[in-house]
Residue, then its C-alpha position, 0 to 999 in steps of 0.5 A: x472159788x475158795x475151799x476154806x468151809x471144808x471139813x478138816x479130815x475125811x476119813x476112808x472107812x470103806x472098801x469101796x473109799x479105798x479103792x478110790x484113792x489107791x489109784x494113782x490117777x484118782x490120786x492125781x486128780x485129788x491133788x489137782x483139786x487140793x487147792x481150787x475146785x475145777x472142772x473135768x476139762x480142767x482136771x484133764x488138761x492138768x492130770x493129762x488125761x483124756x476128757x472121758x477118762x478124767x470124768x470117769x475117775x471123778x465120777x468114781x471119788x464122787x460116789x466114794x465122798x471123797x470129792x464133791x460138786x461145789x459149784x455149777x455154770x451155764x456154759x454154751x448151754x451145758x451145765x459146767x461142773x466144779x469139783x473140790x475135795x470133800x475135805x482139807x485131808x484125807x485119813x487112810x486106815x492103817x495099811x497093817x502090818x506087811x501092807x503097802x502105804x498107798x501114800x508112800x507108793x503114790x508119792x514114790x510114783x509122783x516123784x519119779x515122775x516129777x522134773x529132774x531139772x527141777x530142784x529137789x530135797x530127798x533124803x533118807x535117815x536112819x535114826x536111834x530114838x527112845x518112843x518119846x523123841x520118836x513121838x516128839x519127832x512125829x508131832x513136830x513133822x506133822x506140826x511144820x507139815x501143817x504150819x505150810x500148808x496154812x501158808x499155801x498159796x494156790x496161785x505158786x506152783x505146788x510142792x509135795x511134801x512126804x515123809x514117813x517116820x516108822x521103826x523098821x520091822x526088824x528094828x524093834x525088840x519085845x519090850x519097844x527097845x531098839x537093837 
């Protein structure tokens, strides 16, 4: 079933919104429903989950928003429940400053969990850009990060894409000059 009728972004507003997605498990089963609905013996089997466990973090992203029941079937007399993201993206608060990003800590976590025979690009650089080739940068890395997920295709294993433009807390000077 395609998720093509999603709303573009949800946006997480509420405590309880949060607490939903900063758990790594709820954060995998978020991943496994990024691009095809399915059902909690399905997200189990995926996310490697017990049955029980998987239905009890997607009970929870359901009472949050953050997923939702797009369709039922009849199986064996038992109503068959799939489940997709309640949105294409999913919009965290600023974490503020000295707060972690649950993203970045998840996509760490994920990482270090991925394969290690398996072919990798990971790479850190530390750049001196005035604040329009730091937004020009930012713009491009969002408009490639999108032009590829249009390009996604449920059927080819995924891929995770995560990057992280900021200017380091020691990085700036009063007045946006870097040192």
């Amino acid at each position: 079933m395609p998720t093509d009728d999603l709303p573009e972004t949800f946006h997480v507003t509420t405590d309880e919104q949060l607490r939903a997605v900063s758990n790594l498990t709820r954060h995998r089963i978020m991943a496994v429903l990024r691009f095809e609905p399915a059902t909690i013996t399905q997200i189990a089997d995926r996310v490697g989950l017990a049955k029980g466990s998987s239905s009890y973090h997607v009970r929870l992203l359901e009472r949050a928003g953050l997923v939702k029941v797009v369709r039922t079937r009849k199986v064996r007399g038992v109503n068959e429940r799939y489940y997709a993201m309640a949105a294409r993206s999913i919009v965290l608060p600023d974490p503020g400053e000295g707060g972690p990003d649950m993203l970045m800590r998840h996509a760490v976590a994920d990482l270090e969990a991925a394969p290690a025979d398996d072919e990798r690009h990971v790479r850190m650089a530390h750049l001196r850009l005035t604040d329009e080739q730091f937004a020009e940068l930012g713009a491009r890395l969002e408009a490639l990060a999108d032009e590829y997920r249009e390009l996604s295709d449920p059927s080819l294993p995924d891929a995770s894409l995560v990057f992280a433009l900021f200017h380091p807390a020691s990085g700036r000077q009063a007045g946006g000059e870097t040192k």
